[in-house]
C-alpha positions as CSV (number, residue, x, y, z in Angstrom):
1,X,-62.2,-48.4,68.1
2,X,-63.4,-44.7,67.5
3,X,-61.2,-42.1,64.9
4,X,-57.6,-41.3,66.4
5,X,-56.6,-37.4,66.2
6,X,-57.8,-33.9,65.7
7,X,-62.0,-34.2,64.4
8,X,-62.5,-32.6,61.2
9,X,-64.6,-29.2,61.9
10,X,-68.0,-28.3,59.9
11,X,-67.6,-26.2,57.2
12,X,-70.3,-23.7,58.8
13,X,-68.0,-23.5,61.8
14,X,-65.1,-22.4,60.6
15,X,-66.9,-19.3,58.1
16,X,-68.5,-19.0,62.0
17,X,-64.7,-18.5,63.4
18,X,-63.2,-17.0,60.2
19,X,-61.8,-19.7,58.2
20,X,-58.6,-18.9,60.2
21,X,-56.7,-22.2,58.6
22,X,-57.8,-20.2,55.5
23,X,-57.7,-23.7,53.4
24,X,-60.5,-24.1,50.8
25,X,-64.5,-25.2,52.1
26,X,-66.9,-27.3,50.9
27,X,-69.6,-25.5,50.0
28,X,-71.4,-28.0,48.9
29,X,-71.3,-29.8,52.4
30,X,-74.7,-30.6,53.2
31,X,-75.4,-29.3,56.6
32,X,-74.1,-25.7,55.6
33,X,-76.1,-25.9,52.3
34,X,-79.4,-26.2,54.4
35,X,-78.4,-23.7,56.4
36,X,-77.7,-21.3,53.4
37,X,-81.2,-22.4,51.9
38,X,-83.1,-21.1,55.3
39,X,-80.9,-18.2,55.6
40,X,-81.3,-16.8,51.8
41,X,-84.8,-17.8,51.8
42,X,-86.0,-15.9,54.7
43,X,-83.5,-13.0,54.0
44,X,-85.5,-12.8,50.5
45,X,-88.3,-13.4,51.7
46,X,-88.2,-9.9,54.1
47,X,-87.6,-7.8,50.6
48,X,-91.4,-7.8,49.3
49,X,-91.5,-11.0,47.4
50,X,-95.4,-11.7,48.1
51,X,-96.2,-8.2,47.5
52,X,-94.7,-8.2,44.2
53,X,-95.4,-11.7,43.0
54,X,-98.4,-12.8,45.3
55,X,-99.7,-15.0,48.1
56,X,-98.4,-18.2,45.7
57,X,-94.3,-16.9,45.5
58,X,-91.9,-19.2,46.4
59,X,-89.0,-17.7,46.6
60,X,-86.1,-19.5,45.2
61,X,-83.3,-21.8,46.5
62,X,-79.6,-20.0,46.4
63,X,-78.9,-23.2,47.1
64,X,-80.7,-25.0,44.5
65,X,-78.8,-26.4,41.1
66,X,-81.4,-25.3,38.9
67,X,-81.4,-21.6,40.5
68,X,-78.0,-21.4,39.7
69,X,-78.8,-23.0,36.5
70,X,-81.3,-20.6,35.3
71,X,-79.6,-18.0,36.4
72,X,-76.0,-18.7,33.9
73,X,-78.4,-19.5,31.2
74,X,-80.5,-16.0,31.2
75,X,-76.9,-14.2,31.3
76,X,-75.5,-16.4,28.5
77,X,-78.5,-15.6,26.3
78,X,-78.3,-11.7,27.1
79,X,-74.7,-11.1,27.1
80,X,-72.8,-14.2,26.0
81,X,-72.3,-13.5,22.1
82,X,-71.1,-9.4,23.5
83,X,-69.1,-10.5,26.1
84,X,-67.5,-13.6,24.1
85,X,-66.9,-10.6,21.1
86,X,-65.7,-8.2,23.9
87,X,-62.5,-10.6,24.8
88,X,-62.0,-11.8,21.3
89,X,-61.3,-8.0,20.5
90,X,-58.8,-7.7,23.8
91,X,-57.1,-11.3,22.9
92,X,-56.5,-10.4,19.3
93,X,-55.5,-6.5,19.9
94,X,-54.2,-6.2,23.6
95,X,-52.9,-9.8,24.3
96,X,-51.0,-10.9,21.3
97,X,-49.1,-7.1,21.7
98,X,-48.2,-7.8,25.4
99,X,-45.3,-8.0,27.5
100,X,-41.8,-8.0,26.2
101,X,-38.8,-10.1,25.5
102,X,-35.7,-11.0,27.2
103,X,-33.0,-9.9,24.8
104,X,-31.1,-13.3,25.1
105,X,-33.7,-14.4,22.8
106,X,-33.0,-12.2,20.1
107,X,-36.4,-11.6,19.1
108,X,-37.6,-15.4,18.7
109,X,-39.6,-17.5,22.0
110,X,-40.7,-19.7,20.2
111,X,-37.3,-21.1,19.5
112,X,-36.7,-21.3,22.9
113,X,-40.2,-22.5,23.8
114,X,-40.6,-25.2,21.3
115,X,-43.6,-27.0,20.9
116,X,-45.1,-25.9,23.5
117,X,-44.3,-21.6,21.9
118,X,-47.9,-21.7,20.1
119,X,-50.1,-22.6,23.3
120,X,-48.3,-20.6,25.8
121,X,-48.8,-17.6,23.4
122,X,-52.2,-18.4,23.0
123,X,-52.6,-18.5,27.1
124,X,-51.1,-15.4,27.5
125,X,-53.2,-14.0,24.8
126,X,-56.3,-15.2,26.6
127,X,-55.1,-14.5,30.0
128,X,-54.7,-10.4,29.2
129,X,-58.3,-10.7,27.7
130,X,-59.5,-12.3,31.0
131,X,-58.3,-10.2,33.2
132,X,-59.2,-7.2,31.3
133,X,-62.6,-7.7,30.7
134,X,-63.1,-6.6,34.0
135,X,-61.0,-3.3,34.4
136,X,-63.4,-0.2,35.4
137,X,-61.6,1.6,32.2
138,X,-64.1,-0.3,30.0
139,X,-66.7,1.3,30.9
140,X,-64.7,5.1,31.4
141,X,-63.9,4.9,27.5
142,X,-67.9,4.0,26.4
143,X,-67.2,0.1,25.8
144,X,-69.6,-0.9,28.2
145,X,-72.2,1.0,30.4
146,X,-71.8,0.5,34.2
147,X,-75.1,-1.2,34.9
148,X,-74.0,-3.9,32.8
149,X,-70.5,-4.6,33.5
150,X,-70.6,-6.9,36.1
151,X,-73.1,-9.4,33.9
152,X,-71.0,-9.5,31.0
153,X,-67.8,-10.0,33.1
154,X,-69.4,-13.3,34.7
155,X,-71.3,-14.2,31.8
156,X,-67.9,-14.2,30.0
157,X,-66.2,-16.2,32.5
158,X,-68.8,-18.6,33.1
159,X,-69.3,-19.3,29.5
160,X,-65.0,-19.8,29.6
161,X,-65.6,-22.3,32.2
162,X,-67.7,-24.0,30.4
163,X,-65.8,-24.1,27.7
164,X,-62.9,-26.3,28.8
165,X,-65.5,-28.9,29.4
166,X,-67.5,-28.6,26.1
167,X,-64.5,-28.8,23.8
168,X,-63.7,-32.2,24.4
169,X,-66.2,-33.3,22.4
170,X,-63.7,-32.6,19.4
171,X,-61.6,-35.2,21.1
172,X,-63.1,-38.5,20.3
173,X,-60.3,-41.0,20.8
174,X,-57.4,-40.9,23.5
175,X,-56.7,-39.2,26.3
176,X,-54.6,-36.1,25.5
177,X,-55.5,-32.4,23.7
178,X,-52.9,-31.7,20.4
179,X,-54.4,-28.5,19.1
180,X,-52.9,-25.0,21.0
181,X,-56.0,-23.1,21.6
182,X,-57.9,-25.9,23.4
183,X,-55.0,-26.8,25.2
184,X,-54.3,-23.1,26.4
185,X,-58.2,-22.8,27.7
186,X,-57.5,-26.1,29.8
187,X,-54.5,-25.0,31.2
188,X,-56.2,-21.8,32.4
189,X,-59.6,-23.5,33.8
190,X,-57.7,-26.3,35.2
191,X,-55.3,-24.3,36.9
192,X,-57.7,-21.6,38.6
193,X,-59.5,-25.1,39.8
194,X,-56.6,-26.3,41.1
195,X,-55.4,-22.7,43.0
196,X,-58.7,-20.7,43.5
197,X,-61.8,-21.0,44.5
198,X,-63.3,-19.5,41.4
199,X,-64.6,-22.1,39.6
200,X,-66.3,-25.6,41.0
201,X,-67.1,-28.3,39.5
202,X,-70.7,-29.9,40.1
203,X,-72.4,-33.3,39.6
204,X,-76.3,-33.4,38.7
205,X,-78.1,-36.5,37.5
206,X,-74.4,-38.0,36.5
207,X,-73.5,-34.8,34.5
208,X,-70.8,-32.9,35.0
209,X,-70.9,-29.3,35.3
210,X,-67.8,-26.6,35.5
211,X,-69.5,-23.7,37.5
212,X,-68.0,-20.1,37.7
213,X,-69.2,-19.4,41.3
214,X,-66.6,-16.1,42.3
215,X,-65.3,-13.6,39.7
216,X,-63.3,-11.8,41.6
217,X,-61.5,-15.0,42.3
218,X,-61.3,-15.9,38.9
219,X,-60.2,-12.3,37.9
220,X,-57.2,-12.6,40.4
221,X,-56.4,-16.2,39.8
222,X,-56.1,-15.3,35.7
223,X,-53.4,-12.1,37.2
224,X,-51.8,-14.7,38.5
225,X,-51.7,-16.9,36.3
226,X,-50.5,-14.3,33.8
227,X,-47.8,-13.0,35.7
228,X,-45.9,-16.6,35.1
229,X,-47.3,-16.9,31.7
230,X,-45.7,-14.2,30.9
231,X,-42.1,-14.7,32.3
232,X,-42.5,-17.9,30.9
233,X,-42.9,-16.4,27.2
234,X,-40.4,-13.4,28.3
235,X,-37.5,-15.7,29.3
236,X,-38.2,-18.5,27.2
237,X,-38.1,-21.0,30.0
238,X,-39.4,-24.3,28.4
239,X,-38.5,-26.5,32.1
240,X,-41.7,-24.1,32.8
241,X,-43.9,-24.0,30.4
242,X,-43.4,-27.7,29.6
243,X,-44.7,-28.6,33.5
244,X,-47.4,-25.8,33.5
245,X,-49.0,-27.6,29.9
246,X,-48.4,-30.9,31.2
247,X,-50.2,-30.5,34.5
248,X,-52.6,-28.9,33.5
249,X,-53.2,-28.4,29.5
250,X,-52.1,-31.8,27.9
251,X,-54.3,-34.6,29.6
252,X,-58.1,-35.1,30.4
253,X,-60.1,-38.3,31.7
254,X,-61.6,-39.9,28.6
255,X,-64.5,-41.5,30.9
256,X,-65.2,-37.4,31.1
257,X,-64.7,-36.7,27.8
258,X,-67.4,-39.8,26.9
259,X,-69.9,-38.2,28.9
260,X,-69.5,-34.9,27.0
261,X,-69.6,-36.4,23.0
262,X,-72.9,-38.3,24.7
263,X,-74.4,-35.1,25.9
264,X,-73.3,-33.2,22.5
265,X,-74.5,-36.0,20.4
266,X,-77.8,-36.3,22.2
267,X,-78.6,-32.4,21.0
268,X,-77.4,-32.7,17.5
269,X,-74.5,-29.5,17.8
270,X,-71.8,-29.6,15.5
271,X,-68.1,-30.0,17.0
272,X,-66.9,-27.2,14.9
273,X,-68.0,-23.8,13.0
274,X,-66.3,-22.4,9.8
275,X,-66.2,-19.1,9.4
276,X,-66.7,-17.4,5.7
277,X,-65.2,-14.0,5.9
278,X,-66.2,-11.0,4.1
279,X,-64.0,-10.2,0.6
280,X,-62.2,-6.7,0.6
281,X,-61.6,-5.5,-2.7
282,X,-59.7,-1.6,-2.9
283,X,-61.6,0.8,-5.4
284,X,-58.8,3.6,-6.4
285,X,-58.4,6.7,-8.6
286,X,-56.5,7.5,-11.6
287,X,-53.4,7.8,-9.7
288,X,-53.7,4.6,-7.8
289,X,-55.0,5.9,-4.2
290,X,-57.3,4.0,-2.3
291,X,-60.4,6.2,-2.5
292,X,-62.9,3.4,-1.1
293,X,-63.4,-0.2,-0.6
294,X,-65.9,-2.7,-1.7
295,X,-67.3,-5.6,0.7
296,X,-68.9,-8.6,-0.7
297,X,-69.7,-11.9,1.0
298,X,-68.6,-14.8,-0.8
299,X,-70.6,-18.0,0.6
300,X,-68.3,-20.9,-0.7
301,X,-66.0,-21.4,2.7
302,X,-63.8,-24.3,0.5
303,X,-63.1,-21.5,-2.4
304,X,-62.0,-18.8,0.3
305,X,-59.8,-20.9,2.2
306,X,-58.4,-22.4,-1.4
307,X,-57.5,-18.4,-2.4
308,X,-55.7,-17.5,1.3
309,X,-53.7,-20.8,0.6
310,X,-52.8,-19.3,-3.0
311,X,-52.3,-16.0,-1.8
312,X,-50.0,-17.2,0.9
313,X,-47.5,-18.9,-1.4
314,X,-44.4,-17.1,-1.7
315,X,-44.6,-16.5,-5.6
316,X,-47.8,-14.6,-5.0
317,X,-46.4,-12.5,-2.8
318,X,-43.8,-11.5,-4.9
């Protein structure tokens, strides 16, 4: 007895009629990725490829994993460490000092917001950085220079991607993320996978891979996102943010998280980096004004953390 009701249509008919159902596509179905490959191929191949590179070119796949591949990892290595500093420097300055707060809570979220106050804040942090990243203004005030905006803007939200995926290989046992940060950047990749089509996630020779395949998805998805982050943080709904975390921050698939310690462990990289930051000492005058400072560079990570423990007790503050 043959299939009952309405035939599902190829994905390369409906881009052909407009994607008028406008629900998501697989682009990975088969018959519409061969007919990408011959379409990019001979579409490249018109733009001089043999003049340039010779008789032997072959011009590559847009289809292909490993152009794709290539591709992320060339961007990484040129503007991954900028573009990662980049949004560090909006997270810390522009997201922590965002939006405002409902008077009702006099002040104080995180009373409201519980347990769930730290990772929310940390989320919003991230989700102004994000978004930001990408404003035109960037490059108007000399951040960036215009050639190079676009590539740092995907190379940071690629490498973001990624990064939900990567960081469970701090997880070793159980099923569930404890620590803020890690469960803000789930929440945020999980959630754009879950209501954009920014970010896909692939399967090659039984790894997984999150791919970043549309930016300006992503970029909208994170204003989204943001908008109920915020109202979240501004109103101190915990109903809210306890669903949003839940869904999508809290829990992982351990066989997932097995795969990634495998991978990690197979290339010898340490789980975690510690940071040993540079040691500001004040140089003043006779009358006690600042007139310089010194910078040194202690190497001893245990001994610095030990004296911001001391100098954080309340009898050494005075």
């Amino acid at each position: 007895m043959g299939r009952r009701g309405v035939q599902p249509q190829p994905t390369a008919l409906k881009l052909a009629r407009g994607n008028p159902g406008r629900r998501p596509l697989n682009h990975e179905e088969p018959e519409l990725a061969a007919a990408i490959s011959r379409g990019r191929a001979a579409e490249f191949g018109g733009h001089g490829w043999v003049e340039l590179y010779g008789a032997g070119v072959v011009v590559p796949d847009p289809q292909a994993f490993s152009t794709f591949l290539v591709d992320e990892v060339a961007r990484a290595e040129r503007w991954g460490a900028f573009a990662a500093e980049l949004t560090t420097n909006l997270h810390e300055i522009i997201g922590h000092g965002s939006g405002l707060v409902s008077e009702a809570l006099k002040g104080a979220p995180e009373k409201a917001l519980k347990e769930h106050s730290s990772a929310i804040e940390e989320a919003r942090a991230d989700l102004v950085a994000l978004y930001f990243v990408a404003d035109p203004y960037l490059v108007e005030i000399g951040v960036v220079e215009a050639g190079s905006h676009a590539d740092i803007v995907v190379a940071e939200y690629e490498a973001y991607a990624r990064n939900a995926l990567v960081q469970l290989r701090r997880i070793r046992e159980g099923a569930q993320i404890e620590e803020d940060h890690m469960r803000n950047r789930q929440l945020i990749v999980h959630w754009l996978l879950a209501n954009t089509e920014a970010i896909t996630i692939a399967r090659r020779e039984e790894k997984t891979y999150y791919r970043m395949v549309d930016a300006a998805a992503f970029r909208e998805g994170a204003g989204r996102l943001l908008a109920q982050v915020q109202r979240i943080r501004a109103e101190g709904d915990y109903a809210a943010a306890h669903e949003l975390l839940e869904t999508y921050g809290v829990h992982f698939d351990p066989d997932l998280r097995d795969e990634v310690v495998a991978r990690v462990d197979h290339l010898d990289l340490p789980s975690y980096t510690g940071f040993v930051m540079p040691r500001l000492q004040p140089i003043v005058d006779a009358t006690g004004t600042i007139v310089d400072v010194s910078i040194s560079y202690p190497q001893d990570l245990t001994t610095q953390m030990l004296e911001y423990s001391e100098a954080a007790r309340p009898e050494a503050r005075g």
